[in-house]
C-alpha positions in Angstrom: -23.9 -12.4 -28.9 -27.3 -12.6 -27.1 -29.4 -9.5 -28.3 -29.4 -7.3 -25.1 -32.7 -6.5 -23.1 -34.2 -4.5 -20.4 -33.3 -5.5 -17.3 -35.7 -5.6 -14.0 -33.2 -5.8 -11.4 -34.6 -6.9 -7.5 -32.6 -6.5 -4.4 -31.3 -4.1 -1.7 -29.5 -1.4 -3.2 -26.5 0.7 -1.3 -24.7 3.5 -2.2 -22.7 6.4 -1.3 -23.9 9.0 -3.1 -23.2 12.6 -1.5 -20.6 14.1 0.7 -22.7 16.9 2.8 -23.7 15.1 4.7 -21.7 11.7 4.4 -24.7 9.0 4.2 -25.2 5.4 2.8 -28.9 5.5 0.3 -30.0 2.1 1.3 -33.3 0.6 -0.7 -34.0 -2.7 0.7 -36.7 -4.5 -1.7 -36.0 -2.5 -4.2 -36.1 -2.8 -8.4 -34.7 -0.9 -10.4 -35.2 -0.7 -14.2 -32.1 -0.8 -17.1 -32.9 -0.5 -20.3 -31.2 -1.7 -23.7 -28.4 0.7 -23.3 -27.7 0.3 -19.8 -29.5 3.3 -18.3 -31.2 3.1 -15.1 -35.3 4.2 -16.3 -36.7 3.3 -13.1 -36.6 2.6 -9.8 -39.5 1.3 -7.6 -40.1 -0.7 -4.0 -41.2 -3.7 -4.4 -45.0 -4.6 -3.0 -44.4 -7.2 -0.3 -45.4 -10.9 -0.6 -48.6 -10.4 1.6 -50.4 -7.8 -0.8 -49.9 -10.3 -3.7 -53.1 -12.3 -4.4 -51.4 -16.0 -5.2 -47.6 -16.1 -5.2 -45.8 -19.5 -6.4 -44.4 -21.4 -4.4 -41.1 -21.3 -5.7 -41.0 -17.7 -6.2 -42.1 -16.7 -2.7 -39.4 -19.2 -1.3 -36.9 -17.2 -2.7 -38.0 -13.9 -1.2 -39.7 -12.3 -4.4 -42.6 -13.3 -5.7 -42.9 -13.4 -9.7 -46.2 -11.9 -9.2 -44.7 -8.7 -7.2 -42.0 -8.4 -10.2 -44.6 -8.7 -12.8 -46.6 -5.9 -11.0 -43.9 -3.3 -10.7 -42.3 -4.3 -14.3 -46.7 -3.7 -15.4 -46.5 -0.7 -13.6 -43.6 0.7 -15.5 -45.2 0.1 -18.7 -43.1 -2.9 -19.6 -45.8 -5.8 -21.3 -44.6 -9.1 -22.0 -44.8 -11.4 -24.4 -45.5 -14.8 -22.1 -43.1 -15.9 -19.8 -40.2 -17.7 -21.3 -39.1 -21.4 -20.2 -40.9 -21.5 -16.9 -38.0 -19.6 -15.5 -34.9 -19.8 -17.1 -31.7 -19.5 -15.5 -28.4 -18.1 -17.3 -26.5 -16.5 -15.4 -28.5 -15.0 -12.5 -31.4 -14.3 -14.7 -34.6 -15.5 -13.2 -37.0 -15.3 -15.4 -37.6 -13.9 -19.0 -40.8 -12.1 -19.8 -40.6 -10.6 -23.8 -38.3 -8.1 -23.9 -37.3 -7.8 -20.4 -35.5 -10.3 -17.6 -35.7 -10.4 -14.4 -32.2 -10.4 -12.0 -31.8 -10.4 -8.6 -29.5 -12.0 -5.7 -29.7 -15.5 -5.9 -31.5 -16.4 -2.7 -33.9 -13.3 -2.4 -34.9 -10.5 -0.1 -35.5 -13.1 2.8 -31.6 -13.6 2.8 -30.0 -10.2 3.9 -26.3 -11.7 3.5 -25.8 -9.5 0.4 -27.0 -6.0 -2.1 -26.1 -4.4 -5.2 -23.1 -1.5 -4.9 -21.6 0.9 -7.4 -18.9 -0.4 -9.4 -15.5 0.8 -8.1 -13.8 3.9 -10.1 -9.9 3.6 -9.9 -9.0 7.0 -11.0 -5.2 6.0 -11.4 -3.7 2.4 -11.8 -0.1 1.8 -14.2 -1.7 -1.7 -16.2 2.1 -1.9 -17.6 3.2 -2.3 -13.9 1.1 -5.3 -13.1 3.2 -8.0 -12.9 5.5 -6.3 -10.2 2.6 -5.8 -7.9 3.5 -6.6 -4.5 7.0 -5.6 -5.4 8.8 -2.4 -3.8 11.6 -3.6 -1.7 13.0 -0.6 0.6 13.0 2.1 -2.0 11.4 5.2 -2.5 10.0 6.9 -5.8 13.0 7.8 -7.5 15.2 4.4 -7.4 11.4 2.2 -7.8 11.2 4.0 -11.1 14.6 2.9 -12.0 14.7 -0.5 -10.5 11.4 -2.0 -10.9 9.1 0.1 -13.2 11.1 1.4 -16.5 12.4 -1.9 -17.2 9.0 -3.9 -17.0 7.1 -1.0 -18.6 9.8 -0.9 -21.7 9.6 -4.6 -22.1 6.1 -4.6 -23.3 6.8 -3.5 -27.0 6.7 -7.3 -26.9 3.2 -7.8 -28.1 2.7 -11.1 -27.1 4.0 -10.1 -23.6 1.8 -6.5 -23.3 -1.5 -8.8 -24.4 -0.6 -11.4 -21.1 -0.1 -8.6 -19.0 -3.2 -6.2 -20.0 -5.9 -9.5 -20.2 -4.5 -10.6 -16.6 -4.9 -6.8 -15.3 -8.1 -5.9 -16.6 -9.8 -9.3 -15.3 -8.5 -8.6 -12.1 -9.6 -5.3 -11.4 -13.1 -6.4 -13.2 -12.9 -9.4 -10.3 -12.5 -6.6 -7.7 -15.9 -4.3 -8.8 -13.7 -2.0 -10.6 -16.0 -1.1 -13.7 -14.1 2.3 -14.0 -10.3 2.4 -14.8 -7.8 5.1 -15.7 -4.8 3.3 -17.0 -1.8 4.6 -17.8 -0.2 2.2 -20.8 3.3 2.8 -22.4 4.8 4.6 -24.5 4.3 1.8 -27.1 1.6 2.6 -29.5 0.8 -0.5 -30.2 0.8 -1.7 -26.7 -1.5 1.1 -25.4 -3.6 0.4 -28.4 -3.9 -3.1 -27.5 -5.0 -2.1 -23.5 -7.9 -0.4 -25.1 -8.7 -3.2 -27.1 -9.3 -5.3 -24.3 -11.0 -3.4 -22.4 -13.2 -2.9 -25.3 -14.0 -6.8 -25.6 -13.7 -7.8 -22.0 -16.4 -4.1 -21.5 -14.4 -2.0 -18.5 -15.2 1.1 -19.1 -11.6 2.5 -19.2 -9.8 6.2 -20.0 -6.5 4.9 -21.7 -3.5 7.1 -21.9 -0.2 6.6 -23.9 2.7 7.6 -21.4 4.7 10.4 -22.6 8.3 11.1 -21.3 11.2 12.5 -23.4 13.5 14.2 -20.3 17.2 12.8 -20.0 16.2 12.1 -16.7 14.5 8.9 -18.3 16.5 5.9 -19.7 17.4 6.0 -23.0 16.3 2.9 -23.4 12.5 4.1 -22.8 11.7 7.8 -23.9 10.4 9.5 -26.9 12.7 10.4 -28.8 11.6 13.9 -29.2 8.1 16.2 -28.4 6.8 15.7 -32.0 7.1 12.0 -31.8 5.5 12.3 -28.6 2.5 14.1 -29.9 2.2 11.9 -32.8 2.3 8.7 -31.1 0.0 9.8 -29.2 -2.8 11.5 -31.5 -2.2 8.1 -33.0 -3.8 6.2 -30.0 -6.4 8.5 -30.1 -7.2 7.7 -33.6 -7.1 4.4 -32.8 -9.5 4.8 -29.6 -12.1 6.9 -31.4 -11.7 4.5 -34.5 -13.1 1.2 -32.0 -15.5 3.6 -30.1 -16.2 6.5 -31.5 -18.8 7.5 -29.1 -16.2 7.0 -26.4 -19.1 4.7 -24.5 -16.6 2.8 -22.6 -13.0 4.0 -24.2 -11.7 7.4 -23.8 -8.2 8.4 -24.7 -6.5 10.2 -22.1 -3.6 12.7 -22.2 -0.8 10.8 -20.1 2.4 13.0 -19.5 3.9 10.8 -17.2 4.9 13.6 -14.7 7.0 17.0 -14.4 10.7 15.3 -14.4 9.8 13.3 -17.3 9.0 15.7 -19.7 10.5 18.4 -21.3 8.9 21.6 -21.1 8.4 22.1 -25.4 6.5 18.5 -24.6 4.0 19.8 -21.5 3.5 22.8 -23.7 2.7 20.7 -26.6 0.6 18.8 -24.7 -1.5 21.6 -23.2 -2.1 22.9 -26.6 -3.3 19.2 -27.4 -5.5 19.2 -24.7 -7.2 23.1 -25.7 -7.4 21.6 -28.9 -9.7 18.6 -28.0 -11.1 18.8 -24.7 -9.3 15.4 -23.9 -8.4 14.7 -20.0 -5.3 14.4 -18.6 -3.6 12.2 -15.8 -0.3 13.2 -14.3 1.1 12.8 -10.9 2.4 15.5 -8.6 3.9 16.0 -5.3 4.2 12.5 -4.2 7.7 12.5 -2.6 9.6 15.3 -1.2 12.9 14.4 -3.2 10.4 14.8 -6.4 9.5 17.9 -5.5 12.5 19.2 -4.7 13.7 18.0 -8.4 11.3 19.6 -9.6 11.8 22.8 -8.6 15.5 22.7 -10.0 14.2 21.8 -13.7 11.6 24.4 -13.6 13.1 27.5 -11.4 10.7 29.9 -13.2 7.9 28.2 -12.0 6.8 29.2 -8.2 5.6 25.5 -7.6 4.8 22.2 -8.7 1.4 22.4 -9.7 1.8 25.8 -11.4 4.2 23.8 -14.0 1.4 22.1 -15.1 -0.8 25.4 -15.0 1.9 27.5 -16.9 2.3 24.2 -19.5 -1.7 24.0 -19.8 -1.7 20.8 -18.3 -3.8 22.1 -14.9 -7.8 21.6 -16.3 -10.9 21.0 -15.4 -10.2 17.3 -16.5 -6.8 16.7 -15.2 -6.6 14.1 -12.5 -3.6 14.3 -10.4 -2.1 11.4 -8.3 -0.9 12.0 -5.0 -1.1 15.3 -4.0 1.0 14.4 -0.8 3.0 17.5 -0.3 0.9 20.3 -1.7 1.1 23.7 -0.5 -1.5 25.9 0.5 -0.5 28.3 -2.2 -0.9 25.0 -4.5 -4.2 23.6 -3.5 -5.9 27.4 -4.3 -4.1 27.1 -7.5 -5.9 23.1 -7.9 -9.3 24.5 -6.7 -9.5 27.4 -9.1 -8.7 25.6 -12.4 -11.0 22.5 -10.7 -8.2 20.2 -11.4 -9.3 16.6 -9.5 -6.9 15.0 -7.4 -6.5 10.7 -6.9 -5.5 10.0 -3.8 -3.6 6.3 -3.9 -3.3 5.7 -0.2 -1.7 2.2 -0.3 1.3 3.3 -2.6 2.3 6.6 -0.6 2.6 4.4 2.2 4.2 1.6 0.5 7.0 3.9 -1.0 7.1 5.9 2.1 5.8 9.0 0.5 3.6 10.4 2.9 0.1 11.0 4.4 -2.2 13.2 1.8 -4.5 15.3 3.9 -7.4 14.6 2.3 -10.0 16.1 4.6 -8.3 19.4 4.1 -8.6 19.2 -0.1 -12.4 18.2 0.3 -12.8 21.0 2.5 -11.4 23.2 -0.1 -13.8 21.8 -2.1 -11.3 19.8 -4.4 -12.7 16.4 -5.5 -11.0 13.5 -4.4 -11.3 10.3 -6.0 -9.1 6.7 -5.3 -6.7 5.3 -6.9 -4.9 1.8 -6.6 -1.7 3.1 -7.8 -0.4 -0.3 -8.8 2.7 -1.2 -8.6 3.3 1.0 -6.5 0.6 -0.3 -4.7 0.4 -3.4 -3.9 -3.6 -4.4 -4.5 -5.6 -4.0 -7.7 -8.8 -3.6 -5.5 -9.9 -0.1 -4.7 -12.1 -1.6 -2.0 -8.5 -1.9 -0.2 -7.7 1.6 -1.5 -10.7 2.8 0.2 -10.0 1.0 4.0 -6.5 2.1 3.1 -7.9 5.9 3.1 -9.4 5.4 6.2 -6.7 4.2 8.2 -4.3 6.8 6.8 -6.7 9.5 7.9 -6.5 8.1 11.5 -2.6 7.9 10.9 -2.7 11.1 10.1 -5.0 12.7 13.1 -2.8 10.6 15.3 0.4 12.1 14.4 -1.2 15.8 13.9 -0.5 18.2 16.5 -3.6 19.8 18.1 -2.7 23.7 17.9 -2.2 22.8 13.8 -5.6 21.1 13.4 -7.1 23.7 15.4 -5.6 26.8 12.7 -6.2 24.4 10.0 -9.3 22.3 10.4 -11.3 24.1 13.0 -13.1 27.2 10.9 -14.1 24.9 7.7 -16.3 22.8 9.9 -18.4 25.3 11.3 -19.3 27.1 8.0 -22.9 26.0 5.8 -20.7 24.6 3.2 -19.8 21.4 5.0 -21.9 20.7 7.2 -20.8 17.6 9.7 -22.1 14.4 11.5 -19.2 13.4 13.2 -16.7 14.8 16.1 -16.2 18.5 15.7 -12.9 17.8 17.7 -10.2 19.4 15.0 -8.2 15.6 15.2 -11.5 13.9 14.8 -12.2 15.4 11.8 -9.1 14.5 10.1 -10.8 10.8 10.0 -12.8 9.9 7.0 -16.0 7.7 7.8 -17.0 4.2 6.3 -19.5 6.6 4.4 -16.8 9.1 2.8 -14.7 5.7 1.9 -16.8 4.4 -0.1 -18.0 8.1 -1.6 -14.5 8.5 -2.8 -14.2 5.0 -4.4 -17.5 5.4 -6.2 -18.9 8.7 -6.9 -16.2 10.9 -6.0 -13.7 9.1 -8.5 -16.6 9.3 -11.4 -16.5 13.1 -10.4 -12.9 12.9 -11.2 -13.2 11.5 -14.7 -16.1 13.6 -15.5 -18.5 10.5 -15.2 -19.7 12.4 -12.1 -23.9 12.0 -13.4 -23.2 9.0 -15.0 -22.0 6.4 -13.1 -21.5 5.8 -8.7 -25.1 5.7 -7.8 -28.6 4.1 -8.2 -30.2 7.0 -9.9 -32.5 7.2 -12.7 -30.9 8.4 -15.7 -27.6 7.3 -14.3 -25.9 3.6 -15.4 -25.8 0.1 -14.3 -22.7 -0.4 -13.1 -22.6 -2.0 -10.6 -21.3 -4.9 -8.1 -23.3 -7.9 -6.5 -22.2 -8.4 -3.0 -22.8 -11.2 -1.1 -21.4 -12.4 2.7 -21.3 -15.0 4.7 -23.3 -16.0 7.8 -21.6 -17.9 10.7 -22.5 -21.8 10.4 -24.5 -23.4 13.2 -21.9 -25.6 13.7 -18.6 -23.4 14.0 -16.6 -26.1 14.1 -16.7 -27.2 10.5 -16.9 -23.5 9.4 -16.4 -22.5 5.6 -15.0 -19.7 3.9 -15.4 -19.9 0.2 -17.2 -16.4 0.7 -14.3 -14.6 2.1 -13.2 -13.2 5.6 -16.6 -11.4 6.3 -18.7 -13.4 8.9 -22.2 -12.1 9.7 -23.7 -13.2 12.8 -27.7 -12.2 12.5 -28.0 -9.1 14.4 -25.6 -6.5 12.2 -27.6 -3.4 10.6 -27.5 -2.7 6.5 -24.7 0.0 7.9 -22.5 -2.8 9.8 -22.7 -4.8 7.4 -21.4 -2.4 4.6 -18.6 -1.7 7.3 -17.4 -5.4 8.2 -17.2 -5.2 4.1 -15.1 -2.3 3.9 -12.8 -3.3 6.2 -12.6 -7.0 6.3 -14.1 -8.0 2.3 -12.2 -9.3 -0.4 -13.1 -10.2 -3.6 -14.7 -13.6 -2.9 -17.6 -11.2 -2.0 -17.7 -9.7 -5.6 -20.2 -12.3 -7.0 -21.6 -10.4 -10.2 -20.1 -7.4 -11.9 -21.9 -5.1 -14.6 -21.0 -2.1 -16.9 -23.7 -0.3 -18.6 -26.5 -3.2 -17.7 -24.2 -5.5 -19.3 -22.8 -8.4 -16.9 -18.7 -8.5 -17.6 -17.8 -11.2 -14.3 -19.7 -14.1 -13.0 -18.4 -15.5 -9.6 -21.1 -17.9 -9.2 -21.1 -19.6 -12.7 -17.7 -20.1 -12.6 -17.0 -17.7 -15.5 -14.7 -15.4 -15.5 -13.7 -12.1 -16.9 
């Protein structure tokens, strides 16, 4: 493997860093510094070609002069050693110089068809469910799990068959800008074990969770067989985990109950005390259909809801992430805000298994944080960039459908207080909608929040890491009758701002326009050299 260096890193930069207010940071000409382990060091505008003494030729034609790099690289302390092959090119990289190399967009700053983003965080995606994306017929939660998911998920105690599944999963969501995934596995040890393997070598950084589930109300064909087992298969993936990254750099084990019905309550109790014991997270789902709900509350009558059997089993934390959320009380959203439990909303799957419409602007006016989740198989797309246009439209969906005199009890107060602070429509239904900006918030930032990654990864700040996604669109040809479309769906037309543009993305972009992905500095997908993750 090539010995890592320091990266200088030239484009327009984009992200969506904050909530209050909802904004896009946009640095056009902009480097920013990564050093040997990934971490952003420094971030600088670029001088512009006409303050530069003698710019090549070829440099300046693509937009950035060697001369301006070398100056703000020189200005950061970073010396050279003699530049290295006259300007090699592997992979994107421009130009070496010692110890560091220069990366930037391919055709420079003169070309505003593309910019770097945050990698996507998918706060909740079943890898054991991947081959039955797309597939959900007419049912609803209860008879999917039956039909579609507990067979699949038990067959991959096959080895051979879980190693097919995870490598194709994994390079998909890396092909999509997902550099953040929290995967639920299998029971299998050796299967889960494996998913963390992979993304080990292929470099997502990834929470990994053997599934637990021992209830009667799971197949017997697929449960553990009692809560020790449980617990012991699943201290031995953490072993495991720990054992191939002990610093838990890009693997973290993650305590993976697989929700209320399927677990016993000696098993959530055993779990909580796992999760006292060593700080781990934990990913569950709750209140994602009504008939789930309503089971729920006849397996646990001493408990007064759904969430407050994970609070009375020790399974509501500060690191829990819980899916759905669709049918929360009020009662049960205080209970989520005061143990800062995160919640992942998977807007594609609730409306593909006809679950319901999470009212998400409520929970982040509670001051819950809300990150995305892809859901799959339950949803049918592996890209959160869909999860996040998804979240938009079911927003509107749900302002649509809302009746005034209800948004006005509900909505109407929160947005006049200092807390949250708006810059859209006051109007009670208006503020049900969440903005390109808050999109794209929630499928960056606001899901690192949600794994505790929340100052480490989703933005462009110094101290924070390089992951990151190289988007690039297409411009319409002068000649529109011969038009191509290798670079997906989005056509520019020369007059759209940085903010348009990042819209027509959201809402139209696919993953033809993910050209380069990286994970702590390190690039993991290549688009443009033909290599794939």
């Amino acid at each position: 493997m090539r010995p890592s260096r320091k990266k200088l890193i030239t484009g327009t930069f984009i992200s969506a860093p904050a909530l209050s207010p909802p904004t896009l940071h946009i640095l056009p000409n902009h480097a920013l510094g990564i050093d040997e382990s990934g971490t952003i060091t420094h971030s600088s505008p670029l001088p512009p070609t006409s303050s530069l003494k003698s710019p090549t030729s070829d440099d300046s034609r693509r937009g950035v002069a060697w001369e301006a790099v070398v100056e703000v690289a020189r200005g950061w302390g970073w010396d050279g050693g003699g530049v290295e092959g006259g300007g090699e090119r592997r992979k994107g990289v421009q130009r070496v110089d010692g110890d560091w190399e220069w990366w930037s967009r391919e055709r420079g700053e003169e070309d505003e068809r593309g910019w770097w983003f945050p990698g996507f965080v998918d706060t909740h995606i079943h890898a054991s469910q991947y081959p039955n994306t797309g597939l959900f017929g007419k049912t609803t939660l209860l008879d999917w799990l039956n039909t579609y998911t507990f067979p699949l998920e038990s067959s991959l105690s096959d080895i051979e068959k879980a190693r097919r599944v995870y490598s194709a999963c994994v390079s998909r969501t890396l092909s999509n800008g997902t550099t953040t995934a929290s995967y639920f596995a299998t029971t299998n040890v050796e299967a889960t074990n494996l998913l963390a393997d992979i993304c080990l070598r292929k470099g997502q950084r990834a929470f990994v969770g053997r599934v637990c589930m021992d209830s009667d109300l799971s197949p017997e064909y697929y449960r553990d067989e009692t809560p020790k087992q449980a617990i012991k298969d699943t201290k031995a993936s953490i072993t495991h985990i720990t054992n191939i990254d002990p610093q838990h750099h890009l693997i973290t084990p993650i305590l993976t109950p697989r929700f209320a019905p399927s677990c016993s309550s000696h098993l959530l109790s055993e779990l909580g005390t796992l999760a006292s014991d060593t700080n781990l997270p934990i990913q569950t789902h709750i209140s994602e259909n009504t008939s789930e709900c309503a089971l729920v509350a006849s397996l646990f009558p001493s408990c007064s809801s759904y969430a407050d059997v994970y609070d009375k089993h020790g399974i509501l934390t500060s690191r829990t992430v819980l899916a759905h959320a669709v049918h929360l009380s009020s009662q049960e959203k205080d209970l989520v805000k005061v143990k800062k439990a995160k919640i992942s909303h998977c807007p594609v799957s609730n409306t593909s298994l006809s679950s319901g419409l999470c009212p998400v602007r409520d929970l982040l006016d509670r001051g819950i944080e809300v990150g995305l989740g892809t859901d799959v198989s339950g949803g049918y797309s592996t890209s959160i960039l869909v999860a996040a246009r998804e979240a938009g439209m079911v927003s509107r969906t749900l302002a649509s459908v809302t009746p005034d005199n209800s948004e006005k009890r509900k909505y109407a107060e929160p947005a006049l207080t200092d807390a949250h602070p708006t810059n859209h429509s006051t109007a009670s239904k208006d503020r049900l909608k969440l903005s390109v900006e808050e999109c794209l918030y929630l499928a960056t930032r606001g899901g690192a929040h949600c794994l505790g990654l929340g100052d480490k990864v989703g933005a462009f700040e110094v101290g924070m890491q390089f992951d990151a996604q190289l988007i690039r669109l297409q411009e319409v040809p002068g000649e529109p009758e011969s038009p191509r479309f290798e670079a997906g769906p989005v056509e520019l037309w020369g007059e759209e701002s940085w903010a348009e543009k990042v819209a027509k993305w959201l809402f139209c972009g696919d993953d033809r326009n993910c050209r380069k992905v990286f994970v702590r500095g390190e690039l993991v997908h290549d688009l443009d050299s033909g290599e794939r993750c």
